[in-house]
C-alpha positions as a Markdown table, in Angstrom:
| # | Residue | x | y | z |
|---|---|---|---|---|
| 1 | Unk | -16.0 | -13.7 | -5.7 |
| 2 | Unk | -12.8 | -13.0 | -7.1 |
| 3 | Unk | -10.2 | -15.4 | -5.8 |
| 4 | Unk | -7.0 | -12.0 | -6.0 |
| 5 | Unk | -7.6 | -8.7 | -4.6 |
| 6 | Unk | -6.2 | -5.3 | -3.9 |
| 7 | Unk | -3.9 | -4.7 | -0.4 |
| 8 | Unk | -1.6 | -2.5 | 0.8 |
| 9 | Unk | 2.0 | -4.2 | 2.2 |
| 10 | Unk | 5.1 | -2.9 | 3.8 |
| 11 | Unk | 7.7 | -3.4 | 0.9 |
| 12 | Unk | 10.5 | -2.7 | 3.9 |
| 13 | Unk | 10.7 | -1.3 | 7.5 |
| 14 | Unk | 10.5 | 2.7 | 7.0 |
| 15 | Unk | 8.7 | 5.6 | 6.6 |
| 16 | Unk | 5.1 | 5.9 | 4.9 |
| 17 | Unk | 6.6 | 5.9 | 1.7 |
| 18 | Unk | 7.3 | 2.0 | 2.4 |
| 19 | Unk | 3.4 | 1.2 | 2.0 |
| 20 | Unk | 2.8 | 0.0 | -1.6 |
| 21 | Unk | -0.3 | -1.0 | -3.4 |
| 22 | Unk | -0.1 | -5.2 | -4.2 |
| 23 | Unk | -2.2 | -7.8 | -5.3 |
| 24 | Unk | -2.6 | -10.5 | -3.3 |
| 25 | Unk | -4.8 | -13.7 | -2.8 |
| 26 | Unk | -7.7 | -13.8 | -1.2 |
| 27 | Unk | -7.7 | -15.4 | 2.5 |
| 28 | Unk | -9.5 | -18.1 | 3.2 |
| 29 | Unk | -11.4 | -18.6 | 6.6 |
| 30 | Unk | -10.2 | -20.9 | 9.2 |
| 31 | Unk | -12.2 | -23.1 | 11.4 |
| 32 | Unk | -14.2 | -20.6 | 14.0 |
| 33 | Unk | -13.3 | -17.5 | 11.6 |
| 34 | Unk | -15.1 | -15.6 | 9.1 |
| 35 | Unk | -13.7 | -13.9 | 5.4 |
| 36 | Unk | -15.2 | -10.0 | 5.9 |
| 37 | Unk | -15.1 | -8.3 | 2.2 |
| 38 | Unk | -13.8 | -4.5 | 4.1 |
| 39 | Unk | -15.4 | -1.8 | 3.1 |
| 40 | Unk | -13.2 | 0.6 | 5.4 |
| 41 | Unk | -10.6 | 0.1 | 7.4 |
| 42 | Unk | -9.1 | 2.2 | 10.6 |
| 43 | Unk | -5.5 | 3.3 | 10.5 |
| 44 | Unk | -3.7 | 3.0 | 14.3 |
| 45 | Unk | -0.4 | 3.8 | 15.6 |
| 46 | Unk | 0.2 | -0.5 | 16.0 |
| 47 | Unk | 0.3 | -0.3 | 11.9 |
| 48 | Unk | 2.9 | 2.4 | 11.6 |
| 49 | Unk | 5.3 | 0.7 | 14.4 |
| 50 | Unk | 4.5 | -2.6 | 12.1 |
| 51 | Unk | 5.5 | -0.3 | 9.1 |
| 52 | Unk | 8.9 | 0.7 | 10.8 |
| 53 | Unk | 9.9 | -2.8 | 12.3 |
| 54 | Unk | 9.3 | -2.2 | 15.6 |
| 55 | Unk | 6.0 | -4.0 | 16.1 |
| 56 | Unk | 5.9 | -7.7 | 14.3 |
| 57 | Unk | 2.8 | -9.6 | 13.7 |
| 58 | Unk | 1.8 | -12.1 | 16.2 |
| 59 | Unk | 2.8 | -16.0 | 14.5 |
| 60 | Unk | -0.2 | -17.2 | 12.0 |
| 61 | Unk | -1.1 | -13.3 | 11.4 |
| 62 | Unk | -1.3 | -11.7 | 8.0 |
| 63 | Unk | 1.7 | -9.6 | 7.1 |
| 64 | Unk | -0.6 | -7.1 | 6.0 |
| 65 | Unk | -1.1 | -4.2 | 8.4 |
| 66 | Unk | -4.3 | -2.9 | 9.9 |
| 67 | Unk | -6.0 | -4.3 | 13.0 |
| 68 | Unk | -9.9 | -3.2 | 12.6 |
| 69 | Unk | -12.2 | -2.7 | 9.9 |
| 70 | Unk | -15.9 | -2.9 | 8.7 |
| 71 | Unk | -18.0 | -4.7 | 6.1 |
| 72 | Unk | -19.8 | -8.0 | 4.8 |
| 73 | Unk | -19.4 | -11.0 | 5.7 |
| 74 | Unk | -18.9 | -13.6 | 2.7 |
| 75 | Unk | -17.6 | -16.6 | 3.8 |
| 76 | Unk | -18.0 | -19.0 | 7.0 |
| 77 | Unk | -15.0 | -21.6 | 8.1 |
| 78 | Unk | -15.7 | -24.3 | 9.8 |
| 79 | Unk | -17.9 | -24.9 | 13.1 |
| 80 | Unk | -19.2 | -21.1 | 12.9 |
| 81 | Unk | -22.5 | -20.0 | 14.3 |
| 82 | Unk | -24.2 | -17.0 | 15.7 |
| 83 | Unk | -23.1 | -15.4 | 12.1 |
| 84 | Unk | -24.6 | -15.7 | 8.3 |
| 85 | Unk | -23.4 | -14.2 | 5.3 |
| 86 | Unk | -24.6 | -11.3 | 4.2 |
| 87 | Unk | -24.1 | -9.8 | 8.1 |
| 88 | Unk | -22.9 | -6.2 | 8.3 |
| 89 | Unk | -20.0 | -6.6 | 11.1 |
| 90 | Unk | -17.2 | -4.5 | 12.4 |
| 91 | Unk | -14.1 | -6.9 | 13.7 |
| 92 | Unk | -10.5 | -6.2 | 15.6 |
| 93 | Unk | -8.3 | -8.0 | 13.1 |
| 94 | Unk | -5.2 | -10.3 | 13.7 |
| 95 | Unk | -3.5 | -8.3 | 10.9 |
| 96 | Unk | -4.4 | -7.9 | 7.2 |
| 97 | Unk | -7.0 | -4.9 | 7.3 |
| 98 | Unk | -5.2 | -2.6 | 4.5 |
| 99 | Unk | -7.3 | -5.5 | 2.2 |
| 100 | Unk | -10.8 | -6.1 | 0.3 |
| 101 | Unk | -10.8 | -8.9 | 2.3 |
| 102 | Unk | -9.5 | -10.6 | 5.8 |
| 103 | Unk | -10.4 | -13.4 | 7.3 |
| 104 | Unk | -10.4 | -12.9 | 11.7 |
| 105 | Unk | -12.1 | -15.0 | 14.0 |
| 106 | Unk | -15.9 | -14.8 | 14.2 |
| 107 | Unk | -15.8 | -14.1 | 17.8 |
| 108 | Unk | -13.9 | -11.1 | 17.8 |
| 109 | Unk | -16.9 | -9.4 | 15.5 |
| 110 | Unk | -19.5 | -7.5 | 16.4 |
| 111 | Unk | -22.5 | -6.1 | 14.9 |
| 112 | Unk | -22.6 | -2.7 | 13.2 |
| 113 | Unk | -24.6 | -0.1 | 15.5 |
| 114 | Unk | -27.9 | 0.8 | 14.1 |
| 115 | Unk | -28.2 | 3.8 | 12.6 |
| 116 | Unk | -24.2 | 4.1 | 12.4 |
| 117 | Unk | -22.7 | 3.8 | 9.0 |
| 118 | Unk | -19.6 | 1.5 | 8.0 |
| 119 | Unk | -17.5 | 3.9 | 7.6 |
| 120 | Unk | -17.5 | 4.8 | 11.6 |
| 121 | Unk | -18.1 | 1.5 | 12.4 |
| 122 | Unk | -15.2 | 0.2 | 11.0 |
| 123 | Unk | -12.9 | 3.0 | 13.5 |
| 124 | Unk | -14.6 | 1.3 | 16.5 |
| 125 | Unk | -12.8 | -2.2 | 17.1 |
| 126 | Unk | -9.2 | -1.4 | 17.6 |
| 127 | Unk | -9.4 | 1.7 | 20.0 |
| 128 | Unk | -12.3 | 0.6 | 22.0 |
| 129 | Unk | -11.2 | -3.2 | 22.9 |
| 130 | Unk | -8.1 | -1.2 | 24.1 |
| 131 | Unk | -9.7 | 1.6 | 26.2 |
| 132 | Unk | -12.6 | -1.3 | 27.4 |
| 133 | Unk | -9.9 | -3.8 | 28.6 |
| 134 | Unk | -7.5 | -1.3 | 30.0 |
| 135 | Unk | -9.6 | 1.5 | 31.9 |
| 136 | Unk | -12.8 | -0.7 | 32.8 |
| 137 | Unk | -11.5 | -4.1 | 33.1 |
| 138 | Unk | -7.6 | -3.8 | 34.3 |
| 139 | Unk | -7.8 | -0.6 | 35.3 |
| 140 | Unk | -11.4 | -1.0 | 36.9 |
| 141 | Unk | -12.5 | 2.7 | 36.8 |
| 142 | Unk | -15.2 | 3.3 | 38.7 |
| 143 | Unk | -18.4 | 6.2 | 38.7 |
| 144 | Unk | -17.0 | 9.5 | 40.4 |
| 145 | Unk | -13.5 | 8.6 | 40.4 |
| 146 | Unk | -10.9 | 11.5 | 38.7 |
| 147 | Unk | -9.5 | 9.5 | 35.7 |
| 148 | Unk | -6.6 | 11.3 | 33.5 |
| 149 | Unk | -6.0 | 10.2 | 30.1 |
| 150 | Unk | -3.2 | 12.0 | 27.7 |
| 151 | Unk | -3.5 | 12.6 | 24.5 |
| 152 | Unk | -7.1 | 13.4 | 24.5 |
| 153 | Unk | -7.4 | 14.0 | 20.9 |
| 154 | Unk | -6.2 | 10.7 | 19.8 |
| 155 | Unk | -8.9 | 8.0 | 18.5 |
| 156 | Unk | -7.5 | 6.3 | 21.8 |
| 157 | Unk | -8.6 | 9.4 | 23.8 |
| 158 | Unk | -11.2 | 10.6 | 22.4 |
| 159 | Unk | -13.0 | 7.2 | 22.8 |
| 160 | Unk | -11.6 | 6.8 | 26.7 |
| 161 | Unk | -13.1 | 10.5 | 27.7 |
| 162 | Unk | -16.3 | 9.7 | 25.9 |
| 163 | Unk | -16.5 | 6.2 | 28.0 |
| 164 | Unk | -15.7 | 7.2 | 31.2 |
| 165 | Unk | -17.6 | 10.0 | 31.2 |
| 166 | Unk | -21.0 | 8.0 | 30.0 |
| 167 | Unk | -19.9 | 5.8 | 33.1 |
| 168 | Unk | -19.9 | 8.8 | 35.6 |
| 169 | Unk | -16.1 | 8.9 | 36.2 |
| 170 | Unk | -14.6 | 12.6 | 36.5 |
| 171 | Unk | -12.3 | 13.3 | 33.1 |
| 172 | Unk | -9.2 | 15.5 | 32.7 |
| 173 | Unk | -7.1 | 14.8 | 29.6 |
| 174 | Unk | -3.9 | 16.7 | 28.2 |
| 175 | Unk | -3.7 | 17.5 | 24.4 |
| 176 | Unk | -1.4 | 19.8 | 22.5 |
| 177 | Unk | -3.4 | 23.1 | 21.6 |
| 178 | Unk | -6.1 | 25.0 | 22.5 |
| 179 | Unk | -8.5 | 23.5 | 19.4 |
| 180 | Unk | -7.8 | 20.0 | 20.5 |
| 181 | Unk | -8.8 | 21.0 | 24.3 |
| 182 | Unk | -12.1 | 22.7 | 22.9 |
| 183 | Unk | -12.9 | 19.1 | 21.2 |
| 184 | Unk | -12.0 | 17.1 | 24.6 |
| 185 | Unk | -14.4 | 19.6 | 26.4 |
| 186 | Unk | -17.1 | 19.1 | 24.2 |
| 187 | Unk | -16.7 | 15.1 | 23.9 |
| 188 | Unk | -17.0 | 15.2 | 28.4 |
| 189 | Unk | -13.6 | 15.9 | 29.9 |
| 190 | Unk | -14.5 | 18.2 | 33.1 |
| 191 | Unk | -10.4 | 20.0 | 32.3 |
| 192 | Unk | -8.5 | 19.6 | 29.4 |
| 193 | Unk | -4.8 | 20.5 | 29.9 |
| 194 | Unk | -2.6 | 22.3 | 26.9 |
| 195 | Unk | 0.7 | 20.3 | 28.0 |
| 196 | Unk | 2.6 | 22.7 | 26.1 |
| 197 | Unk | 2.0 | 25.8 | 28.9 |
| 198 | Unk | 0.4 | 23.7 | 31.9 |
| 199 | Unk | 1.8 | 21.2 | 33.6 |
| 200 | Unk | -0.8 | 18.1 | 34.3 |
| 201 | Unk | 0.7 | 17.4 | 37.4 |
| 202 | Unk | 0.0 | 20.5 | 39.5 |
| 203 | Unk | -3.2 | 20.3 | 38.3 |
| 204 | Unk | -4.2 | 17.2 | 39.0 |
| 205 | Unk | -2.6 | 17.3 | 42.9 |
| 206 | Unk | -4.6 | 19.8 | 42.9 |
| 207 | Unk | -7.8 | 17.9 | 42.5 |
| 208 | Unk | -6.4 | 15.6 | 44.6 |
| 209 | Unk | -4.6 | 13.3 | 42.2 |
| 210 | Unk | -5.9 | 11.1 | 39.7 |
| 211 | Unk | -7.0 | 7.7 | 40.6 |
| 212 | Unk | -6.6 | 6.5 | 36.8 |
| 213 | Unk | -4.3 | 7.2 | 34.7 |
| 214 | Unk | -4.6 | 5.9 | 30.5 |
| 215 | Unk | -1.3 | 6.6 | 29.5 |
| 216 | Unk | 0.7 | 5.8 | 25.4 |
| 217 | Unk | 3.4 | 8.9 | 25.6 |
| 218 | Unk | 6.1 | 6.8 | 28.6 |
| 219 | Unk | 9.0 | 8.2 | 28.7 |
| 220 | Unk | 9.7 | 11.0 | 31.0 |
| 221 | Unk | 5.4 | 11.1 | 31.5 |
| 222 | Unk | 6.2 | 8.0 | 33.8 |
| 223 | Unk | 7.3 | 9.5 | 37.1 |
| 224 | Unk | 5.6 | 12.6 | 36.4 |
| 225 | Unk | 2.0 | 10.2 | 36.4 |
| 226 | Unk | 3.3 | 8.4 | 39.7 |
| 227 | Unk | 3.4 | 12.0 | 41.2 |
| 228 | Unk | -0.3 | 13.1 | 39.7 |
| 229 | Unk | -2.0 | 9.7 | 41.1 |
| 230 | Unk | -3.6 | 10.0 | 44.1 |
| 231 | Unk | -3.0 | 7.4 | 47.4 |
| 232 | Unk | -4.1 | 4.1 | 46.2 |
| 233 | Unk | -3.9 | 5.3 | 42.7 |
| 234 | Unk | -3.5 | 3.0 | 39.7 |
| 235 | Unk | -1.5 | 3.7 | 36.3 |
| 236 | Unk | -1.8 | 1.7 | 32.7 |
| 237 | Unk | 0.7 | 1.8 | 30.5 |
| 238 | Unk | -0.6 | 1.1 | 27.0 |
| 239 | Unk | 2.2 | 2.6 | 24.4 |
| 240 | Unk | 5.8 | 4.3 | 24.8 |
| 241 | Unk | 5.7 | 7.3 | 22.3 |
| 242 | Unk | 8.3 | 8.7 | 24.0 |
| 243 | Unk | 10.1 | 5.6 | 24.9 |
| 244 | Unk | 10.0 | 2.5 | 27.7 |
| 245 | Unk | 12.5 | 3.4 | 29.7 |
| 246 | Unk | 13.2 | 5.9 | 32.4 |
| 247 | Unk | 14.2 | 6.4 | 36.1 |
| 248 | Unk | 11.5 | 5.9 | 38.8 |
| 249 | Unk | 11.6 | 6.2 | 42.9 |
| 250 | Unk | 9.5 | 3.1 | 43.2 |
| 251 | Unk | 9.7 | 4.1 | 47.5 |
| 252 | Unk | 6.6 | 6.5 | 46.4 |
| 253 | Unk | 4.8 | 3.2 | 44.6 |
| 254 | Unk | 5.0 | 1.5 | 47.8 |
| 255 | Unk | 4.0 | 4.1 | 50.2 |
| 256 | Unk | 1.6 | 5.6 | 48.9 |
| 257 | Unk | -0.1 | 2.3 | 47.4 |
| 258 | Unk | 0.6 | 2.1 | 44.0 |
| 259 | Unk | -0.5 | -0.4 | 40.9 |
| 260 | Unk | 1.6 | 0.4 | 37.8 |
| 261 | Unk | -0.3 | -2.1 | 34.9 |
| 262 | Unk | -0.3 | -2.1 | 31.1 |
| 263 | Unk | -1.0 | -4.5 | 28.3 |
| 264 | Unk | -0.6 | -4.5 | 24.2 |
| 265 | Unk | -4.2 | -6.1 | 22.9 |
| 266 | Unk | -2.7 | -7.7 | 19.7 |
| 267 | Unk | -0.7 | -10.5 | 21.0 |
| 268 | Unk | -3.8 | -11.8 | 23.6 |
| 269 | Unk | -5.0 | -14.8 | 23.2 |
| 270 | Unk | -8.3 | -15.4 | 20.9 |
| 271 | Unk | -10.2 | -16.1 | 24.0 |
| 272 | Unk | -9.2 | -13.1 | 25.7 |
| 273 | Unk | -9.8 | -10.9 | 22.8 |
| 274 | Unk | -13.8 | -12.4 | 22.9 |
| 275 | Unk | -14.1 | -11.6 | 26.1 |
| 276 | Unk | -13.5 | -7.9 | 25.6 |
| 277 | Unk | -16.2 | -8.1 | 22.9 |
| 278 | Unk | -18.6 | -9.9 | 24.8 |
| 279 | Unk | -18.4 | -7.1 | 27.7 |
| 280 | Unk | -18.2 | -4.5 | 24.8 |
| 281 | Unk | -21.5 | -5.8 | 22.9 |
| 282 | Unk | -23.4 | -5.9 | 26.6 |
| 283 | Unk | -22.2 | -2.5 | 28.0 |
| 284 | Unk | -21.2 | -0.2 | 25.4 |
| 285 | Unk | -22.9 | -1.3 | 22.3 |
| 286 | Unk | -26.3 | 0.1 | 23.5 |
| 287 | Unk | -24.5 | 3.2 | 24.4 |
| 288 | Unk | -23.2 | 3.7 | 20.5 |
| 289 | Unk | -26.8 | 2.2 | 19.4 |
| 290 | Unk | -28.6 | 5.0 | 21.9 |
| 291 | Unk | -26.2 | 8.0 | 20.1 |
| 292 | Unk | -24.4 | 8.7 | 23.5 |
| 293 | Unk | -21.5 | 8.3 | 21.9 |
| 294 | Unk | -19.4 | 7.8 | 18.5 |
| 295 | Unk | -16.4 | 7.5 | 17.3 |
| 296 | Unk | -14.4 | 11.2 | 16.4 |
| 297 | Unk | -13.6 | 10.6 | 12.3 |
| 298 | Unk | -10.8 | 13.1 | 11.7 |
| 299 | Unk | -10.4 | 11.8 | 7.8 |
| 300 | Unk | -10.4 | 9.5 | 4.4 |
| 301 | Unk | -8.3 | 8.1 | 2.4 |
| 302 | Unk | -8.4 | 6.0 | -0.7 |
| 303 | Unk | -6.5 | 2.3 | 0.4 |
| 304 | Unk | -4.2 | 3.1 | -2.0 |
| 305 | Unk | -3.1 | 5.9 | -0.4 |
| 306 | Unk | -2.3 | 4.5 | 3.0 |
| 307 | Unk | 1.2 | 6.5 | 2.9 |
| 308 | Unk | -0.6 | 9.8 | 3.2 |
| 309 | Unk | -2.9 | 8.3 | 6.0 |
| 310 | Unk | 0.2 | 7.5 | 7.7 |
| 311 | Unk | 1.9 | 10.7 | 7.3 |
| 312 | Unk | -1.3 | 12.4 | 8.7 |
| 313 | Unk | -1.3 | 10.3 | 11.2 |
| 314 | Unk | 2.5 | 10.9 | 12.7 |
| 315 | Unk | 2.1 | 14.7 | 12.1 |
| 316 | Unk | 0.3 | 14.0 | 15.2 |
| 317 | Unk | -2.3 | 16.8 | 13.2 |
| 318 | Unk | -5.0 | 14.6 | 13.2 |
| 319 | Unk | -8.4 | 14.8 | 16.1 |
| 320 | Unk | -10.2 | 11.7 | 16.7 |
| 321 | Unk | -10.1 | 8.7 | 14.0 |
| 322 | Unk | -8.6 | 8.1 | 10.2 |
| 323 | Unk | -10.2 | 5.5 | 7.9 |
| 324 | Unk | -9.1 | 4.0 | 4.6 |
| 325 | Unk | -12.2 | 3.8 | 2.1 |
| 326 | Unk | -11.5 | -0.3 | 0.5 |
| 327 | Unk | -14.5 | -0.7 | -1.0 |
C-alpha cells in the first residue's frame, strides 16, 4: 500500500472553485478504528458549509471534507474486532472522505447490502444516520402518523419518505417543480407539494396538521411548520438553509403542546454515532438487503472534480444522491 495518496482539500473558505486536488499522507488507524481504501464517496450539504467556513471539523477530525463513503477495509488499529480486512463496508466519517483512504472508527461501519453495489452504498451513511436519529429516534415517528418532510428531493428526503413510508407513517413532502413531486410520489409520499404555487401549510391543516415535521430550509419555514403541526405535534430542526433565526409566537408552542427538537449528527459523540448504526443495521438494513428501498443516485463525478459536484449540488438541480468515484 502506498504510504501518499490522492485527496481533495479546501485551499480557502469559498465557492467550489476553492476545492483543489492534493497529495496527502495516508491516515493511519487509531485504536477501535479502521483505514477504509474509498472507492466512492457521497457529497452532502455539511461539506459545502465546511468549504465556505461556516461548518468546522469537530477537534481530532481530518480537514478533509466528506462525511460518508464506501470500500475495503485495509488496515485494523488497535483492539478491533467484529471486522477483517478485506471486508466490503460503507462508514459515516469524522471528515476526510474526498480521499483513497480514511481512517473512522470501526463502529460507525456497516456492511455493504447484498446485492447493492459500492457505488450506492457509499451514499447511504451520512443521510440515513440523520433521518434514523432524527425522525425515528428523536422525533419517534410512529405507523399511521401524517409526517411532513421538505425538500423531498434531497438525498435527505428522498431517504426520510422512503423510511417512513416502509414504517407505515402517512408522507407529504414539499419540493420545487412538478418533476421532483412526480419522483417523491413514486418513492411513497401520499401528496407532494410544489412550494412554489401551494402553500404547505393549508394543506396540511387540512389533513389535520402534521404530527412530524423533518425540516433543513429554517428561516421563515419556522413559524409557518408551528402552524402546519397538529395538537401535540413535534418539529426537528436539522439545517438552516434559509437561516437560524426568525420571530416565533411561542404562546401557540405551549397551548397547543408543542416539542420543537433538532440536532447536527457530526459533532456526537462516537458512542452516540454507534448507536444509530446499531438500530440502523437491525431495522433498516434488511429493508435495503430485501430491495424495499435504495438510495436515489442523481450523479458522478471523478474525485478530482469535486468543484463541479459541488456546483451541482447548490444549483439545488440535483434529485436524490451525488457520489465522487475515488477508486
Amino acid at each position: 500500500m502506498s504510504t501518499t495518496m490522492t485527496a481533495v482539500e479546501i485551499t480557502g473558505p469559498g465557492g467550489p472553485e476553492v476545492l483543489r486536488a492534493t497529495t496527502r499522507p495516508v491516515p493511519e488507524p487509531a485504536a477501535g478504528e479502521v483505514l477504509i481504501r474509498l472507492a466512492f464517496a457521497g457529497v452532502n450539504r455539511p461539506d459545502a458549509l465546511q468549504r465556505a467556513g461556516s461548518y468546522a471539523p469537530p477537534p481530532g477530525a481530518s480537514d478533509l471534507p466528506g462525511l460518508e463513503g464506501a470500500g475495503e477495509i485495509v488496515a485494523l488499529g488497535e483492539g478491533v474486532s467484529g471486522w477483517a480486512l478485506g471486508d466490503k463496508v460503507c462508514a459515516l466519517l469524522p471528515g476526510g472522505g474526498y480521499a483513497e483512504y480514511v481512517a473512522t472508527p470501526a463502529a460507525h461501519c456497516l456492511p455493504v447490502p447484498a446485492n447493492m453495489a459500492l457505488r450506492e452504498a457509499a451514499c447511504l451513511p451520512e443521510t440515513f444516520f440523520t433521518v434514523w436519529s432524527n425522525v425515528f429516534q428523536r422525533g419517534a415517528l410512529k405507523s399511521g402518523e401524517r409526517f411532513l418532510v421538505h425538500g423531498g428531493s434531497s438525498g435527505i428526503g428522498t431517504t426520510a419518505i422512503q423510511l417512513a413510508h416502509a414504517f407505515g407513517a402517512r408522507v407529504f413532502t414539499t419540493a420545487g417543480s412538478a418533476e421532483k413531486c412526480r419522483v417523491c410520489m413514486d418513492l411513497g409520499a401520499e401528496r407532494a407539494i410544489n412550494y412554489r404555487d401551494e402553500d404547505f401549510v393549508e394543506l396540511l391543516r387540512a389533513e389535520g396538521g402534521a404530527d412530524l415535521i423533518l425540516d433543513m430550509v429554517g428561516g421563515e419555514y419556522l413559524p409557518r411548520n408551528v402552524r402546519a403541526l397538529a395538537d401535540d405535534g413535534r418539529l426537528v430542526q436539522i439545517a438552516f438553509l434559509q437561516g437560524p433565526k426568525v420571530e416565533l409566537n411561542f404562546a401557540q408552542v405551549m397551548v397547543r403542546r408543542l416539542t420543537i427538537t433538532g440536532s447536527t449528527l457530526r459533532p456526537q459523540s462516537d458512542l452516540a454515532k454507534a448507536r444509530i448504526a446499531e438500530g440502523l443495521r437491525a431495522h433498516v438494513w434488511p429493508l435495503l438487503e430485501a430491495g424495499r428501498i435504495a438510495p436515489v443516485m442523481d450523479s458522478e463525478y471523478p474525485l478530482i472534480e469535486a468543484a463541479a459536484a459541488h456546483a451541482r449540488m447548490e444549483s439545488s438541480a440535483h434529485i436524490g444522491k451525488i457520489v465522487l468515484k475515488v477508486g
